[in-house]
CHARMM-style PDB file with segment names, atoms N, HN, CA, C and O in Angstrom:
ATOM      1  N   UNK     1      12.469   1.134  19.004  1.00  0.00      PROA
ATOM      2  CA  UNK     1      11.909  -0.090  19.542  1.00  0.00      PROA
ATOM      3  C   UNK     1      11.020  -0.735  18.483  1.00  0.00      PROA
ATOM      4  O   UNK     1      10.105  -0.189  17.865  1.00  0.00      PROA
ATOM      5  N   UNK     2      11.559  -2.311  18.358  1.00  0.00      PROA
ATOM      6  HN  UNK     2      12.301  -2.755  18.860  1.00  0.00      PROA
ATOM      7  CA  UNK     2      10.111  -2.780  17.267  1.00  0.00      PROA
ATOM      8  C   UNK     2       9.326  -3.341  17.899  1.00  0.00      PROA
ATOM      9  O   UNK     2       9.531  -3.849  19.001  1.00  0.00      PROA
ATOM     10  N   UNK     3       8.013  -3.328  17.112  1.00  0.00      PROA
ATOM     11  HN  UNK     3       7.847  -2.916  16.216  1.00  0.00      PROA
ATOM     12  CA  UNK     3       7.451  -4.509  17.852  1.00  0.00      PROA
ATOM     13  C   UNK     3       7.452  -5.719  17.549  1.00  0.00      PROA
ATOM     14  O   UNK     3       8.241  -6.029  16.657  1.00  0.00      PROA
ATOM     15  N   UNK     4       6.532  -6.910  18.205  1.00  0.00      PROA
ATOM     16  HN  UNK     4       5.891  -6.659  18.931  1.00  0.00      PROA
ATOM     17  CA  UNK     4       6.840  -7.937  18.171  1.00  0.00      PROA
ATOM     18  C   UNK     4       6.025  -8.269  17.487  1.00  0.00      PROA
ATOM     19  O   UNK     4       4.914  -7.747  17.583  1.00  0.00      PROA
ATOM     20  N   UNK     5       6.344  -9.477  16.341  1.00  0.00      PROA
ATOM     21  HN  UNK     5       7.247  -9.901  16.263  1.00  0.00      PROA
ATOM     22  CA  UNK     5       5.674  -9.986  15.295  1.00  0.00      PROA
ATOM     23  C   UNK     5       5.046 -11.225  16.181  1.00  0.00      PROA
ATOM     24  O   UNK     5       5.532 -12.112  16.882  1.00  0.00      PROA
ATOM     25  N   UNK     6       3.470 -10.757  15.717  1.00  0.00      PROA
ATOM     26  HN  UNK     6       3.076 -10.036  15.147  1.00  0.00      PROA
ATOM     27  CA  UNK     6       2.438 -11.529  16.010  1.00  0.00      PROA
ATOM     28  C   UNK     6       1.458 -12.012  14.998  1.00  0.00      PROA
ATOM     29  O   UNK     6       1.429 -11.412  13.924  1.00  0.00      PROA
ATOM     30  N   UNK     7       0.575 -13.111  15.213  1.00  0.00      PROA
ATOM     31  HN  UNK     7       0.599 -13.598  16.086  1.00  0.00      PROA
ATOM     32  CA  UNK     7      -0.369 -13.167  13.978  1.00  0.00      PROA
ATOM     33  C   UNK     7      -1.386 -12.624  14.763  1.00  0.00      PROA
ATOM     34  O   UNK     7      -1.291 -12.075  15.861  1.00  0.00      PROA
ATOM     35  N   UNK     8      -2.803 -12.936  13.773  1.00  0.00      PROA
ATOM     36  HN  UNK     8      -2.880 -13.382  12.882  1.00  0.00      PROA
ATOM     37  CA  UNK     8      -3.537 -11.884  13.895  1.00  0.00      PROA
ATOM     38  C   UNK     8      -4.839 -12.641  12.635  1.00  0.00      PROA
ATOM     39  O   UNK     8      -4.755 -12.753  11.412  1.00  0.00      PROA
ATOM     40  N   UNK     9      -5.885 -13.012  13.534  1.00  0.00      PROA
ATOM     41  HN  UNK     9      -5.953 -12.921  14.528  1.00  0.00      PROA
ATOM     42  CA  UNK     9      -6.761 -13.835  12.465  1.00  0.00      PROA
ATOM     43  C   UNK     9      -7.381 -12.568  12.183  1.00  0.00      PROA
ATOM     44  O   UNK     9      -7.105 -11.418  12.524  1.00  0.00      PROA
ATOM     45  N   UNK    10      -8.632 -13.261  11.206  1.00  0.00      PROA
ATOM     46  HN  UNK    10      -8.856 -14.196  10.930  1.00  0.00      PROA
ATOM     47  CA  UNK    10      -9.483 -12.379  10.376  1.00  0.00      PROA
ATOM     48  C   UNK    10     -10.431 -11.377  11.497  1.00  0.00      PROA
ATOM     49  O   UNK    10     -10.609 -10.161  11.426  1.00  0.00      PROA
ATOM     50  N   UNK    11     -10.869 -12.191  12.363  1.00  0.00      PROA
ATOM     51  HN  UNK    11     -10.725 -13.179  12.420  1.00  0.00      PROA
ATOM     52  CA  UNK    11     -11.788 -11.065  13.034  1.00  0.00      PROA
ATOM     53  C   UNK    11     -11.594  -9.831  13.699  1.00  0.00      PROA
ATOM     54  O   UNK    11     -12.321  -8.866  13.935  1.00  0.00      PROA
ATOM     55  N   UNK    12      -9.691 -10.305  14.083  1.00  0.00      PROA
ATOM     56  HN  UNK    12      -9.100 -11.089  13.891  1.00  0.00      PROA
ATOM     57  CA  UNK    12      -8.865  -8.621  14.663  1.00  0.00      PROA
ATOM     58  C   UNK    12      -8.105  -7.905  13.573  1.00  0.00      PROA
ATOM     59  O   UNK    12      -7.789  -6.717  13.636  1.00  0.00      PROA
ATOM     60  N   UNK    13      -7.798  -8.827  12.432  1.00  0.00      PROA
ATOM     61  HN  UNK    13      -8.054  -9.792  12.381  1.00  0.00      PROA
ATOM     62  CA  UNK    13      -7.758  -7.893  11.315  1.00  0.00      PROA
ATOM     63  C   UNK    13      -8.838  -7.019  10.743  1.00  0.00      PROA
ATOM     64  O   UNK    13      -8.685  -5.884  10.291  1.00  0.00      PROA
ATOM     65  N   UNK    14      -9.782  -7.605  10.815  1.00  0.00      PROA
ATOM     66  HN  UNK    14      -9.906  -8.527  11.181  1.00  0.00      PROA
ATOM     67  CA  UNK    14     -11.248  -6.861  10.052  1.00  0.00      PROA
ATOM     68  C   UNK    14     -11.154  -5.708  10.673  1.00  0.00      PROA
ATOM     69  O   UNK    14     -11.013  -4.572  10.220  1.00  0.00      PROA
ATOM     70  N   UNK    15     -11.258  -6.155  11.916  1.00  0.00      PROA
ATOM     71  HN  UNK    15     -11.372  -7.078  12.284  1.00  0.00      PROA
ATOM     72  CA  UNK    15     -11.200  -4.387  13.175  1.00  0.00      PROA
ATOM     73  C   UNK    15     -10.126  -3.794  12.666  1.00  0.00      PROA
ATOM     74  O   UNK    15     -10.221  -2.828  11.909  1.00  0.00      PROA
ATOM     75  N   UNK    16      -8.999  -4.314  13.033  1.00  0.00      PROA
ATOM     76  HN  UNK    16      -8.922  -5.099  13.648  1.00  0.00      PROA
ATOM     77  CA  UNK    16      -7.969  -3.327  12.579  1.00  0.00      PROA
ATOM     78  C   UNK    16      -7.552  -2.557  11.490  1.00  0.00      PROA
ATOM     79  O   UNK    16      -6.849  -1.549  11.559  1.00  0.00      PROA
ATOM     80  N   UNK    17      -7.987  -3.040  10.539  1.00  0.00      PROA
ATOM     81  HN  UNK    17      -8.558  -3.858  10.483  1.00  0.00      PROA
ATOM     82  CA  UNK    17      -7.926  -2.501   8.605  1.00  0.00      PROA
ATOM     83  C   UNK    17      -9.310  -1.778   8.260  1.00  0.00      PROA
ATOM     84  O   UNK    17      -9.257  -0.865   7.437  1.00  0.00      PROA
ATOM     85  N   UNK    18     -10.409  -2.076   8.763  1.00  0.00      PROA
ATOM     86  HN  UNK    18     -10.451  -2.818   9.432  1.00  0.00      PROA
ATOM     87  CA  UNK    18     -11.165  -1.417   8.838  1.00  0.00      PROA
ATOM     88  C   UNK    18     -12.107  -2.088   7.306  1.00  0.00      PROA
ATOM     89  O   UNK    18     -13.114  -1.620   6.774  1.00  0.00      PROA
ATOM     90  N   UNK    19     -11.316  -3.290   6.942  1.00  0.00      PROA
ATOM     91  HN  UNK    19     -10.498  -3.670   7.374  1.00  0.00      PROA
ATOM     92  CA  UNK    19     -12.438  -4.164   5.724  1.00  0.00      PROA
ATOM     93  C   UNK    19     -12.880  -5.156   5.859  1.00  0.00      PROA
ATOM     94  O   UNK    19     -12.453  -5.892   6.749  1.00  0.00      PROA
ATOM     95  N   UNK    20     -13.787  -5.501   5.120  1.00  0.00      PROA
ATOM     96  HN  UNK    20     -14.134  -4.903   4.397  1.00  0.00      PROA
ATOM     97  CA  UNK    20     -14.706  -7.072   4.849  1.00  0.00      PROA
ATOM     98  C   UNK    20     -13.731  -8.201   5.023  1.00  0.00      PROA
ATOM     99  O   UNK    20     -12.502  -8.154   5.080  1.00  0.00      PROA
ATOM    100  N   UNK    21     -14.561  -9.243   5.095  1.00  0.00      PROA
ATOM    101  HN  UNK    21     -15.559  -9.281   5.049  1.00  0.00      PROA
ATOM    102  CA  UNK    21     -13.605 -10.233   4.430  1.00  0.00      PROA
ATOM    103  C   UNK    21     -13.305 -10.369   2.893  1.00  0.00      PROA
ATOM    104  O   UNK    21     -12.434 -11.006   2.301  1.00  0.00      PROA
ATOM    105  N   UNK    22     -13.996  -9.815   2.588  1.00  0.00      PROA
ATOM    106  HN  UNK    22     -14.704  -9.297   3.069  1.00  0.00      PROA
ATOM    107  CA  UNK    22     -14.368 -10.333   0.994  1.00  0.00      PROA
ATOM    108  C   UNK    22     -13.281  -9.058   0.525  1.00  0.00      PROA
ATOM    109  O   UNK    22     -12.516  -9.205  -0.429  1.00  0.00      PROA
ATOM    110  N   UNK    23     -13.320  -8.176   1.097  1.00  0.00      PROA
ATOM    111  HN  UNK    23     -13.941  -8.057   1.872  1.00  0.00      PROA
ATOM    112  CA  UNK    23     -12.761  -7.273   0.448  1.00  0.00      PROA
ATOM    113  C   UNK    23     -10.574  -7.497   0.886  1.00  0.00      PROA
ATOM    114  O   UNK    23      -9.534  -7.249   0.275  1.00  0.00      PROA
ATOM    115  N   UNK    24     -10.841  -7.916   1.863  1.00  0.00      PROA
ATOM    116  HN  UNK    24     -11.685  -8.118   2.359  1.00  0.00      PROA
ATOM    117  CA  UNK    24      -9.368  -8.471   2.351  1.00  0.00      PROA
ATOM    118  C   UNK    24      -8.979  -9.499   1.206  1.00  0.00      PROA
ATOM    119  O   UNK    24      -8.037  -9.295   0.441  1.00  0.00      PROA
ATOM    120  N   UNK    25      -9.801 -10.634   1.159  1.00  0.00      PROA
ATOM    121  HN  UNK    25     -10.566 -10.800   1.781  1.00  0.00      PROA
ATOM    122  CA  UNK    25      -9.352 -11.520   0.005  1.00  0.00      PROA
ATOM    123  C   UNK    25      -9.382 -11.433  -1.352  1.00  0.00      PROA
ATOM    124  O   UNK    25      -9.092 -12.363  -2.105  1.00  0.00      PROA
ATOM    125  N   UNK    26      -9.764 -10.213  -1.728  1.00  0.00      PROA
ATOM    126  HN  UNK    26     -10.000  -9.458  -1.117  1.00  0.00      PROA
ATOM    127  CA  UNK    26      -9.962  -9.456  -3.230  1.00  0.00      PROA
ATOM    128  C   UNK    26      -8.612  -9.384  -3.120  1.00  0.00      PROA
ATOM    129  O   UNK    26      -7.731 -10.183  -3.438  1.00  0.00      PROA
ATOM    130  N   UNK    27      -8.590  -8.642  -2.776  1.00  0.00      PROA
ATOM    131  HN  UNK    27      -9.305  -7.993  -2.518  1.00  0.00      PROA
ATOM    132  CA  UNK    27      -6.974  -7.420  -2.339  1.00  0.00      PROA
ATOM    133  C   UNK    27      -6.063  -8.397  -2.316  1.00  0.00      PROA
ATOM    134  O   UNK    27      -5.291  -8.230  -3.260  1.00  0.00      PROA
ATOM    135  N   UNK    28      -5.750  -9.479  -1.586  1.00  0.00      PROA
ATOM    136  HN  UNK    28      -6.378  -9.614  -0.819  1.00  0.00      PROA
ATOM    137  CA  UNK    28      -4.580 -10.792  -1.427  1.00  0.00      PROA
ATOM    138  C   UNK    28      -4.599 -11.222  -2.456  1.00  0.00      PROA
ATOM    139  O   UNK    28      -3.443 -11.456  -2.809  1.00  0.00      PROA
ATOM    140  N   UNK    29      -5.826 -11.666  -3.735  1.00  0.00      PROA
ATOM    141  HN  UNK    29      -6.765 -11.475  -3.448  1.00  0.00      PROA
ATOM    142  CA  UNK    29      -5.790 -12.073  -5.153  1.00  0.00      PROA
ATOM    143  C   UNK    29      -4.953 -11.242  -5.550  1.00  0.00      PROA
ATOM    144  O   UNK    29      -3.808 -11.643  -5.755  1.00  0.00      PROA
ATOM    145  N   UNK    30      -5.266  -9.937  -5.758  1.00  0.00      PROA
ATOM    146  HN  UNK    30      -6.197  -9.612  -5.591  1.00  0.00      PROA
ATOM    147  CA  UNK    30      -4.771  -9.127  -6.822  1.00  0.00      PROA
ATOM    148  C   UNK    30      -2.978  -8.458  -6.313  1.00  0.00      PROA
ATOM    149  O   UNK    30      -2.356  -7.674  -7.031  1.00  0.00      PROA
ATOM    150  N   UNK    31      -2.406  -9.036  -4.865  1.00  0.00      PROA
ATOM    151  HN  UNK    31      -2.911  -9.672  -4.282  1.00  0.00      PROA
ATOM    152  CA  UNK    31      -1.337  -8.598  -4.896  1.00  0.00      PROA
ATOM    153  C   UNK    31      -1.167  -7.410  -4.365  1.00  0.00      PROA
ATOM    154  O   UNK    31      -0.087  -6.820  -4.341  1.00  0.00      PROA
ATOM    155  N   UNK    32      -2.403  -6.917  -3.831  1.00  0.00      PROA
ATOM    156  HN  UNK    32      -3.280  -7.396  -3.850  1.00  0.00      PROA
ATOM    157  CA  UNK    32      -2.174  -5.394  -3.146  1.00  0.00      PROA
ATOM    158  C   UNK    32      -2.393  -5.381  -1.385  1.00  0.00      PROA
ATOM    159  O   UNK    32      -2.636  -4.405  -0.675  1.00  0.00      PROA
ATOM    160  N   UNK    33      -2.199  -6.940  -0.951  1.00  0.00      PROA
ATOM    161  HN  UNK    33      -2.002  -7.733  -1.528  1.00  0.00      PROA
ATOM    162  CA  UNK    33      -2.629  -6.915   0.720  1.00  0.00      PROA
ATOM    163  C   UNK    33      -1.774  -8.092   1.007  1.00  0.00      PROA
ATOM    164  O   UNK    33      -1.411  -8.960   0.213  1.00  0.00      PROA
ATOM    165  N   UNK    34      -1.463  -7.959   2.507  1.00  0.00      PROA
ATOM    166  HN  UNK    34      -1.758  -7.254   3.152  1.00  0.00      PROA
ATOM    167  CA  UNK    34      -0.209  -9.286   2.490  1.00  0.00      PROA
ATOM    168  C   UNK    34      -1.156 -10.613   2.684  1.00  0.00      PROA
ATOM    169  O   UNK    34      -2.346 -10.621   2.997  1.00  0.00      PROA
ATOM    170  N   UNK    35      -0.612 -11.326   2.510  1.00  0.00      PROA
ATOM    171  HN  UNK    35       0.355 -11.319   2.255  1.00  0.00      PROA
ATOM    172  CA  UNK    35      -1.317 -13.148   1.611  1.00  0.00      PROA
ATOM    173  C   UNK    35      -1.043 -13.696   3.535  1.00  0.00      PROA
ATOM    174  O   UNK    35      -0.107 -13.548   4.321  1.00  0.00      PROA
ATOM    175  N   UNK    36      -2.138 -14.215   3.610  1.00  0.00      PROA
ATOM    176  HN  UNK    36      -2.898 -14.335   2.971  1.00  0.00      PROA
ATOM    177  CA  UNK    36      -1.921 -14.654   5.162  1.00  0.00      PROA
ATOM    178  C   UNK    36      -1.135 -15.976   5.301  1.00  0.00      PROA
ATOM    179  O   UNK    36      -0.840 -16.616   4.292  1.00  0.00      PROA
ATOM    180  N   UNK    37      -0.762 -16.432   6.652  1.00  0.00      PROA
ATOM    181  HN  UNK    37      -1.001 -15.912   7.472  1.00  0.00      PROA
ATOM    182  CA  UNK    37      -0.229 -18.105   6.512  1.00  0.00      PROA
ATOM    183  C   UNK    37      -0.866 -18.656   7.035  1.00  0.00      PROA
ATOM    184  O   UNK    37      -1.619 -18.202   7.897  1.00  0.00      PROA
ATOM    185  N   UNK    38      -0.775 -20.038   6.636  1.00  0.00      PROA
ATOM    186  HN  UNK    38      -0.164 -20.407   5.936  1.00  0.00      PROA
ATOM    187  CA  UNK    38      -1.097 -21.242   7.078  1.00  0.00      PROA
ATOM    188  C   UNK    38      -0.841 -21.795   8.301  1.00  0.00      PROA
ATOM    189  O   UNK    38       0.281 -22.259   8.504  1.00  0.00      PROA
ATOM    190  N   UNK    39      -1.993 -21.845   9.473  1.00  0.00      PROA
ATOM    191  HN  UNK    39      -2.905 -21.468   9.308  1.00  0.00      PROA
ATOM    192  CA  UNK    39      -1.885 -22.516  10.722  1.00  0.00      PROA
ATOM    193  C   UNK    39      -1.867 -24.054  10.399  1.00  0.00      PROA
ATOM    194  O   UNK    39      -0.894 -24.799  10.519  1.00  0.00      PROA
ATOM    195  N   UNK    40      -3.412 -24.464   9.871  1.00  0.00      PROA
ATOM    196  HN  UNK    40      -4.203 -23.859   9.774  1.00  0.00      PROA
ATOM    197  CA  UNK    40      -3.273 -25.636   9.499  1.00  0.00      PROA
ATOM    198  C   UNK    40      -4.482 -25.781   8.770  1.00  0.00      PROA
ATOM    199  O   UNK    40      -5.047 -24.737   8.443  1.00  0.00      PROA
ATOM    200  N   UNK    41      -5.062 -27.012   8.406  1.00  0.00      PROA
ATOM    201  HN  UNK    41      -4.603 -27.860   8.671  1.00  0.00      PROA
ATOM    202  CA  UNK    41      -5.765 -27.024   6.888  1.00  0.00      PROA
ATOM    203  C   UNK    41      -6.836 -26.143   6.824  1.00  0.00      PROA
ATOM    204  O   UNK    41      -7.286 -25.794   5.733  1.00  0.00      PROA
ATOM    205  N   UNK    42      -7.516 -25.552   8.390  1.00  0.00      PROA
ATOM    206  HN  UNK    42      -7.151 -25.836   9.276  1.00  0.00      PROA
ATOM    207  CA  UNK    42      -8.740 -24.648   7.777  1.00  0.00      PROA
ATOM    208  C   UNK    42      -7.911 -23.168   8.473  1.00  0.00      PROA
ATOM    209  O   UNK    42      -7.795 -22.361   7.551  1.00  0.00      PROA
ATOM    210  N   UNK    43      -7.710 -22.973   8.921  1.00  0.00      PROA
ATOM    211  HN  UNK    43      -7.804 -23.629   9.670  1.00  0.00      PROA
ATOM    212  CA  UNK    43      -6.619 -21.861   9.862  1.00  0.00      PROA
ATOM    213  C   UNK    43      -5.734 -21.199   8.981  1.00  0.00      PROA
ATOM    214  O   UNK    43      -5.145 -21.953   8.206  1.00  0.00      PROA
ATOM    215  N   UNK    44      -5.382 -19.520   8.856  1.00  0.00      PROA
ATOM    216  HN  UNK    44      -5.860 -18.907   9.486  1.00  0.00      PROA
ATOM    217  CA  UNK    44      -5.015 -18.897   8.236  1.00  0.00      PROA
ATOM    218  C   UNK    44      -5.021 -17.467   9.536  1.00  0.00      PROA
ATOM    219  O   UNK    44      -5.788 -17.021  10.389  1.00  0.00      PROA
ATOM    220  N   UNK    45      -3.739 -17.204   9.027  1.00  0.00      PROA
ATOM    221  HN  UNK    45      -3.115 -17.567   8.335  1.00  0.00      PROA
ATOM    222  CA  UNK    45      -3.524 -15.782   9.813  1.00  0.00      PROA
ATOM    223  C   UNK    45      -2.607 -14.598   9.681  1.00  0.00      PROA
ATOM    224  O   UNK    45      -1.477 -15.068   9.547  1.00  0.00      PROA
ATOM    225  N   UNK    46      -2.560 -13.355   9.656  1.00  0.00      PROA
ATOM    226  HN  UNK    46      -3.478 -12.973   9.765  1.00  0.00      PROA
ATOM    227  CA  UNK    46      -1.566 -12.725   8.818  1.00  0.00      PROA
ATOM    228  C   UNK    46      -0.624 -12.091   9.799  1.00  0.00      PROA
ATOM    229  O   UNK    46      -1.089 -11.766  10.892  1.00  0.00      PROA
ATOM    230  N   UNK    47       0.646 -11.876   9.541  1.00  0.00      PROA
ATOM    231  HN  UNK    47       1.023 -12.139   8.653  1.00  0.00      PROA
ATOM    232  CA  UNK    47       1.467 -11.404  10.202  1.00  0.00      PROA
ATOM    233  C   UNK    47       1.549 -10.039  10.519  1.00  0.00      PROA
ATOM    234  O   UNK    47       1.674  -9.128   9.701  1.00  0.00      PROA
ATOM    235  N   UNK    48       1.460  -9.911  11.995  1.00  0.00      PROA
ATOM    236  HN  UNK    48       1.359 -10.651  12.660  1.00  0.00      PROA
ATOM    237  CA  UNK    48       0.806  -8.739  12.204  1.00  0.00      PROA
ATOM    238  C   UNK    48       2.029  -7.657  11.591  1.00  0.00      PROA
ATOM    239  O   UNK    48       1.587  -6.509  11.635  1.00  0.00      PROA
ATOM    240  N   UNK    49       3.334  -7.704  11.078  1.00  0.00      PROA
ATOM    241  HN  UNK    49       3.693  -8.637  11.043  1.00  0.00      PROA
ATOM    242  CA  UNK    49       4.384  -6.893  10.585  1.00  0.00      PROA
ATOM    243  C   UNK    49       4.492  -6.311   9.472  1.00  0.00      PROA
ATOM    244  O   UNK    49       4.965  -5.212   9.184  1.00  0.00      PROA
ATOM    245  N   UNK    50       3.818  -7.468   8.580  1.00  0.00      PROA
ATOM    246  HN  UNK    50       3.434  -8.361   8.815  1.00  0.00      PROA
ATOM    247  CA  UNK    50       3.302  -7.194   7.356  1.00  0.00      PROA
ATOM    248  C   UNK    50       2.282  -6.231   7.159  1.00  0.00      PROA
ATOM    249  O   UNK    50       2.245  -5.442   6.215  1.00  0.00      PROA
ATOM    250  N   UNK    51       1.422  -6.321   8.111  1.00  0.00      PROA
ATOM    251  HN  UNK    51       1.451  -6.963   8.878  1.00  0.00      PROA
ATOM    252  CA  UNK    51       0.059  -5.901   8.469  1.00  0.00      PROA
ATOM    253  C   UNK    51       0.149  -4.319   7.941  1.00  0.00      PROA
ATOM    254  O   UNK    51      -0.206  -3.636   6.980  1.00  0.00      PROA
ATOM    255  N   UNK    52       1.096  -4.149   9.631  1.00  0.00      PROA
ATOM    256  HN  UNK    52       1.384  -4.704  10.412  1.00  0.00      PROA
ATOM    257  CA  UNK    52       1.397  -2.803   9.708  1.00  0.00      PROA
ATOM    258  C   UNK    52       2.077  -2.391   8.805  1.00  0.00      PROA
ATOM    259  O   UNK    52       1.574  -1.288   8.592  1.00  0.00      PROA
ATOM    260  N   UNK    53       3.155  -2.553   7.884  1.00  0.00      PROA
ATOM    261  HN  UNK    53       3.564  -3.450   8.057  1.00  0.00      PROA
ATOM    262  CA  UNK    53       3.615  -1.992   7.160  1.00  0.00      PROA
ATOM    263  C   UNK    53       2.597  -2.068   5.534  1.00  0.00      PROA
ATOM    264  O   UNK    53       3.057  -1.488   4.550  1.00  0.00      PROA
ATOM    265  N   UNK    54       1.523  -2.667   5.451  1.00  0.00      PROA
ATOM    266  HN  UNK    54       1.150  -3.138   6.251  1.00  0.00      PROA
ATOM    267  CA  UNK    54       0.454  -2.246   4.685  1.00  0.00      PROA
ATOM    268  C   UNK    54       0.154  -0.970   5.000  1.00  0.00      PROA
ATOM    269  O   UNK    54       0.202  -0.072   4.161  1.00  0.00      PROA
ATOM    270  N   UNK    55      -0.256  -0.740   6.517  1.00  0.00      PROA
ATOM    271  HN  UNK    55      -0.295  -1.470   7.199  1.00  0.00      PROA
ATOM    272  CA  UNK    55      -1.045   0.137   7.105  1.00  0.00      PROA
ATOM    273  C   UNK    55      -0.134   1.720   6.434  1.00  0.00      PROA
ATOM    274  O   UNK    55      -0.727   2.635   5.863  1.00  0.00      PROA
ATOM    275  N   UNK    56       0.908   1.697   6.617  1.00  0.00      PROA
ATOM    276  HN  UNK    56       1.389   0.954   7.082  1.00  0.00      PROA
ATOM    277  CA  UNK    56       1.934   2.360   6.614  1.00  0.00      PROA
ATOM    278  C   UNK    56       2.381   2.896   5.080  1.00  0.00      PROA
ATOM    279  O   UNK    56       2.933   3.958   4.794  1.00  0.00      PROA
ATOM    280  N   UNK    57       2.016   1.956   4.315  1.00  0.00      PROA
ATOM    281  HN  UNK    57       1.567   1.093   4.547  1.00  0.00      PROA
ATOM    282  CA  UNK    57       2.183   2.717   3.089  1.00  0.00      PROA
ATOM    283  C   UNK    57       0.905   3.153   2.233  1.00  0.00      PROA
ATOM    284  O   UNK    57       0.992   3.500   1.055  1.00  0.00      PROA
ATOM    285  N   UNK    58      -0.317   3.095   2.971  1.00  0.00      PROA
ATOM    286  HN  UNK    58      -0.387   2.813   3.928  1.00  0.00      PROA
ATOM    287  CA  UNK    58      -1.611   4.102   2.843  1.00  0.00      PROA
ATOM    288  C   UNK    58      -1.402   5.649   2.657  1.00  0.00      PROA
ATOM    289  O   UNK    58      -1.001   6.435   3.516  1.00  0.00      PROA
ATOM    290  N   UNK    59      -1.808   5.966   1.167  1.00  0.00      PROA
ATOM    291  HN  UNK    59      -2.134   5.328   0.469  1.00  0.00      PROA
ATOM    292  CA  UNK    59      -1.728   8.059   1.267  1.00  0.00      PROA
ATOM    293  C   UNK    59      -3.078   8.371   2.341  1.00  0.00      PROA
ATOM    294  O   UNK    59      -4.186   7.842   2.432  1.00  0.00      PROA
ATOM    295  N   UNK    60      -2.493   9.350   2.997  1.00  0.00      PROA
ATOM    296  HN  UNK    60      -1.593   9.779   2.923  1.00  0.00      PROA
ATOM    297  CA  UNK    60      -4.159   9.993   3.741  1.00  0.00      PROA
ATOM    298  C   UNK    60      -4.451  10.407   2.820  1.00  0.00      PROA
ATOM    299  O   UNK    60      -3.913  10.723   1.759  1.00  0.00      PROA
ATOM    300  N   UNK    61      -5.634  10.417   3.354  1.00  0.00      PROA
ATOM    301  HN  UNK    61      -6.071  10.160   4.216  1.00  0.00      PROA
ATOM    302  CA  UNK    61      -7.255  10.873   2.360  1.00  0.00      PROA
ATOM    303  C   UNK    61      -6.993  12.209   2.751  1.00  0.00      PROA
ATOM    304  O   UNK    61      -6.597  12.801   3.755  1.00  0.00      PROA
ATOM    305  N   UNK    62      -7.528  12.597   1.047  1.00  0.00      PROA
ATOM    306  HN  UNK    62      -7.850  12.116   0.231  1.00  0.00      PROA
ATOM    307  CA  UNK    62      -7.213  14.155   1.070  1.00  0.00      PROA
ATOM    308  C   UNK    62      -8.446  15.388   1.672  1.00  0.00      PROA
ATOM    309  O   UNK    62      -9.334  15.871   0.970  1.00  0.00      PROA
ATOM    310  N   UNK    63      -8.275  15.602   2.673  1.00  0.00      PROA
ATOM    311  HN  UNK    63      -7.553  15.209   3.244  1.00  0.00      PROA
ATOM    312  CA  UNK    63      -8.907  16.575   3.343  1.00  0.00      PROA
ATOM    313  C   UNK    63      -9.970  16.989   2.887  1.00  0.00      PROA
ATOM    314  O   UNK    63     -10.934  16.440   3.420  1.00  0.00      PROA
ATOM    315  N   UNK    64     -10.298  17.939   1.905  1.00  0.00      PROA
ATOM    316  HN  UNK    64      -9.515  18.385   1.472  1.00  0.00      PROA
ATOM    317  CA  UNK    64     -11.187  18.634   0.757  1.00  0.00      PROA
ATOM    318  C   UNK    64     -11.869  17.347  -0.065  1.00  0.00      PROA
ATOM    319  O   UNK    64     -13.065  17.244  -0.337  1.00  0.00      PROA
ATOM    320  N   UNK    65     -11.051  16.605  -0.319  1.00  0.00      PROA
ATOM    321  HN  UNK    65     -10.079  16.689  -0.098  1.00  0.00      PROA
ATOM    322  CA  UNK    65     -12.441  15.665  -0.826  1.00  0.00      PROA
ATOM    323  C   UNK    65     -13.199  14.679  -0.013  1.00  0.00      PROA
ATOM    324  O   UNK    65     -14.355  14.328  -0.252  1.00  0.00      PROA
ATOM    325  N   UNK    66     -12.501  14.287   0.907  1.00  0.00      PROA
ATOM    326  HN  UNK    66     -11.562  14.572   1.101  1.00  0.00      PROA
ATOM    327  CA  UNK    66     -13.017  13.372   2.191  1.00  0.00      PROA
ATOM    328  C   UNK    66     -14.118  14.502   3.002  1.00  0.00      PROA
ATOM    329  O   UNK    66     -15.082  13.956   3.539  1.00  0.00      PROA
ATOM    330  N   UNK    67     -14.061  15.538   3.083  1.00  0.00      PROA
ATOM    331  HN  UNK    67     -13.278  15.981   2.647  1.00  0.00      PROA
ATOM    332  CA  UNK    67     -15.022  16.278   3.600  1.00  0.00      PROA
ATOM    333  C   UNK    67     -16.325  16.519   2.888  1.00  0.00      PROA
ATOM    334  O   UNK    67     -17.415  16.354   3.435  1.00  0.00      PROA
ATOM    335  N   UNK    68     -16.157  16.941   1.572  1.00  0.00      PROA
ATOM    336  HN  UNK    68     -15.271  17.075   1.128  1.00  0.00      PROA
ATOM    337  CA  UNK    68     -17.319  16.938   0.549  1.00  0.00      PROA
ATOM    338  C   UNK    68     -18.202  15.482   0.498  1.00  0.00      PROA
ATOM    339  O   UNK    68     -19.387  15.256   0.746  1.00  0.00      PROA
ATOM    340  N   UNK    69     -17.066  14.582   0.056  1.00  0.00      PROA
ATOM    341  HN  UNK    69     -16.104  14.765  -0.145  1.00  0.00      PROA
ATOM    342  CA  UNK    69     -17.791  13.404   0.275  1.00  0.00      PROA
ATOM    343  C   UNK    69     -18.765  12.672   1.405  1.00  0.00      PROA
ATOM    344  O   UNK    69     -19.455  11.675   1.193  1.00  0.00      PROA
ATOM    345  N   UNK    70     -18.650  13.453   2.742  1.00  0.00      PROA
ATOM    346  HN  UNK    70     -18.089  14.263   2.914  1.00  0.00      PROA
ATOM    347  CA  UNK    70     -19.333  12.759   3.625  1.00  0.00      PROA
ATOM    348  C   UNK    70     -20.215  13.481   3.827  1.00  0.00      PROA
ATOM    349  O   UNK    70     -21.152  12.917   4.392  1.00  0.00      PROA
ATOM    350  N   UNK    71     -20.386  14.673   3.589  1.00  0.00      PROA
ATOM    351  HN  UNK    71     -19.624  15.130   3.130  1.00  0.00      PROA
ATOM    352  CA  UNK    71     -21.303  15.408   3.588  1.00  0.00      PROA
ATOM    353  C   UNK    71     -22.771  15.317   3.084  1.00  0.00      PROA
ATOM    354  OT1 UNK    71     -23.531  16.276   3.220  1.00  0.00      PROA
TER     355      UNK     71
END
């Protein structure tokens, strides 16, 4: 079953990705986050398909160092 492609502005992306804004639009400069579209001249929103398949090609954090580190 897929799901259904939805957009998805900045404030339920932020929740959902778990970053800034600033740090979302770093990432869209440099080619490593999907580039949102155009609603209309101030409006921008990203496809929530794209989204997920960002989400999806994330390595988990490696156990042993994610533990030390929060410590």
């Amino acid at each position: 079953m897929t799901l259904q492609t939805r957009l998805v502005r900045m404030s339920e992306l932020h929740d959902w990705v778990g970053l800034g804004k600033s740090a979302i639009y770093e990432m869209v400069a440099e080619g490593s986050f999907p580039a949102p579209v155009r609603l209309s001249a101030r409006a921008v929103a990203w496809r929530s398909d794209q989204v997920q398949a960002w989400i999806d090609s994330r390595k988990p954090a490696k156990t042993e160092s994610y533990v030390a580190e929060t410590r």
